[in-house]
C-alpha positions in Angstrom: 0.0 0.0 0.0 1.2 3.4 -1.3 2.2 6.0 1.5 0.5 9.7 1.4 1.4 12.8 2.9 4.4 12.5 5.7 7.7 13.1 6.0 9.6 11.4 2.6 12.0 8.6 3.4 15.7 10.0 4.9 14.0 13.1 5.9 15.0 14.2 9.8 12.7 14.4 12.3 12.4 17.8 13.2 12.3 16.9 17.0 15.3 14.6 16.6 17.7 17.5 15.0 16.6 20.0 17.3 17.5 17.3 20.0 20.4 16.5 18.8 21.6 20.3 18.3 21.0 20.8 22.3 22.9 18.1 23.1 26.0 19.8 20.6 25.6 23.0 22.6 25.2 21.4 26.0 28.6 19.0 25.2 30.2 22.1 24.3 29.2 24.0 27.5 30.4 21.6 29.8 33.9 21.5 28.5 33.4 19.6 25.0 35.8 17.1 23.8 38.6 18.2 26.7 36.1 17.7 29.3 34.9 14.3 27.6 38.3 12.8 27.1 39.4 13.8 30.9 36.1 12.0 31.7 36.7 8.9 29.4 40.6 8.4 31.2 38.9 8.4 34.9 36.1 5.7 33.4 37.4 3.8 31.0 34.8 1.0 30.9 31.9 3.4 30.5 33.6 5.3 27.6 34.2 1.8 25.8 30.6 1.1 25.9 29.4 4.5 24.7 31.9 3.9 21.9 31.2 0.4 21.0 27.6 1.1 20.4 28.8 4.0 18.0 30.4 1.3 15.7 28.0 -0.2 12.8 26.8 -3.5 13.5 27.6 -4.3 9.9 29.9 -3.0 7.3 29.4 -4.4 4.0 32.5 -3.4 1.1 31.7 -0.9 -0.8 33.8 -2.9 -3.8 32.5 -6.5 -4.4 35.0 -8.2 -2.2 32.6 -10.7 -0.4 34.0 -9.0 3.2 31.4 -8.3 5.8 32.8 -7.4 9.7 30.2 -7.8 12.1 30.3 -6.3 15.6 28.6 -8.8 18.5 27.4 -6.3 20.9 26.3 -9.2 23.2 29.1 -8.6 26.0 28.1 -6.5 29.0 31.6 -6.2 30.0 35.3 -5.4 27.9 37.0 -8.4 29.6 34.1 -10.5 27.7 35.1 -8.6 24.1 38.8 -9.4 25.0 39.4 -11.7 21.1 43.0 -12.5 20.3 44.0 -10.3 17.1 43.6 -12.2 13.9 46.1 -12.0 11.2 43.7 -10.6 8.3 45.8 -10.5 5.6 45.6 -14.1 6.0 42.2 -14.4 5.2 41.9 -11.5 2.7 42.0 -12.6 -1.1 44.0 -9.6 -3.4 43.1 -9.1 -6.7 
């Protein structure tokens, strides 16, 4: 069924953007990024999972590689997240 009248499709939400530009200002008023990154060193484990949530849950190639990462937000704590580094080159084909 067709759609009528309403915001078109990747329009913001008015409410959202003016959200999101009070939250800019506020960041800013309370110190911005100096105040933030003194915060982040004192709680480290907080900062992470602010961060981690930031990071897409998928990232597909742009190029047709057949290379998907996907992120498993499933941990409640960093220790849990804690992989060994893989060697990817290993498992990346080049062309």
């Amino acid at each position: 069924m067709p759609r009528y009248g309403g915001r078109g499709k990747g329009t913001p939400n008015k409410i959202t953007s003016a959200f999101k530009d009070a939250v800019r200002i506020a960041f800013e008023d309370i110190g911005g990024r100096h105040a933030f990154a003194a915060w982040a060193r004192e709680n480290p484990t907080d900062f992470y999972k602010i961060a981690s949530r930031l990071i897409p849950t998928e990232i597909a190639a742009k190029e047709s590689t057949g290379i998907t990462v996907i992120v498993n937000r499933g941990c409640d704590t960093i220790e849990q997240d804690r992989l060994p580094a893989l060697p990817i080159d290993k498992y990346l084909v080049h062309h």
